[in-house]
N, C-alpha and C positions, 0 to 999 in steps of 0.2 A: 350529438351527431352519431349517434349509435344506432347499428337499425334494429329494429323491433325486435329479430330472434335473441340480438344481445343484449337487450335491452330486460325482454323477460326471463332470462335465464340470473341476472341478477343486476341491481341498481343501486344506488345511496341514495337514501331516504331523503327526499325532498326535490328530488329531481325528477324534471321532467323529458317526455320524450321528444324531439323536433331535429327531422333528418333536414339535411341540406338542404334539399329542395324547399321544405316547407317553411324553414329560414328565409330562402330568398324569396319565397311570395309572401313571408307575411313579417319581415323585419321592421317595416312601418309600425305593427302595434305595439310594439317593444318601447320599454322607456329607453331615450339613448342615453339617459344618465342614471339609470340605476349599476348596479354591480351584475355584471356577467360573465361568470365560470361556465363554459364550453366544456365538455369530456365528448370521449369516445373510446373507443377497444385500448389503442396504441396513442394516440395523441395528432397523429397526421392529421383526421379530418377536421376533428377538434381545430387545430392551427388554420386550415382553410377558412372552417368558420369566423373564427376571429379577424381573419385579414379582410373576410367580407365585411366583418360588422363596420372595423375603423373605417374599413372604402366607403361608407355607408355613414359616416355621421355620428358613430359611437364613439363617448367617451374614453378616449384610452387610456384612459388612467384607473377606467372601472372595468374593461373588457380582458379578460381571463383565460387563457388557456390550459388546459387541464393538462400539466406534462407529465409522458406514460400513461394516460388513459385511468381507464379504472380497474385494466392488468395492475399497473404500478400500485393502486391505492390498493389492492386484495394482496399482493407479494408484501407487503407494510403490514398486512394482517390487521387493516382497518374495515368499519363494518359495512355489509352488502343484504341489502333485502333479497332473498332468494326466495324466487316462486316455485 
């Protein structure tokens, strides 16, 4: 849930990028039962997304919110692909 400028300034590696919006028009393709960890900057939109996915038919026992975003994971001084 990060948008693009944050997104390219640094990420963990295997993540992809999908802003809200593009969540909600394309949460249909998603497995609702696989495992889904949500991030963003702070963990706010992150959390939005996930209340969308459960309203939505996602497994909640697999749907994940990233708490502290991926400030919190880089202050942990864990790793961040920088472009």
């Amino acid at each position: 849930m990060r948008s693009e400028d944050e997104y390219n300034l640094s990420f963990i590696l295997g993540t992809i990028l999908l802003s809200l919006d593009e969540l909600k028009n394309n949460h249909s393709k998603l497995n609702k039962n696989e495992e889904i960890v949500v991030s963003c900057k702070y963990g706010y939109r992150s959390q939005i997304a996930c209340k969308f996915l459960l309203k939505n038919g996602f497994n909640k026992d697999k749907v994940y919110n990233f708490k502290n975003g991926i400030d919190g994971w880089t202050k942990n001084n864990l790793p961040v692909v920088e472009i």
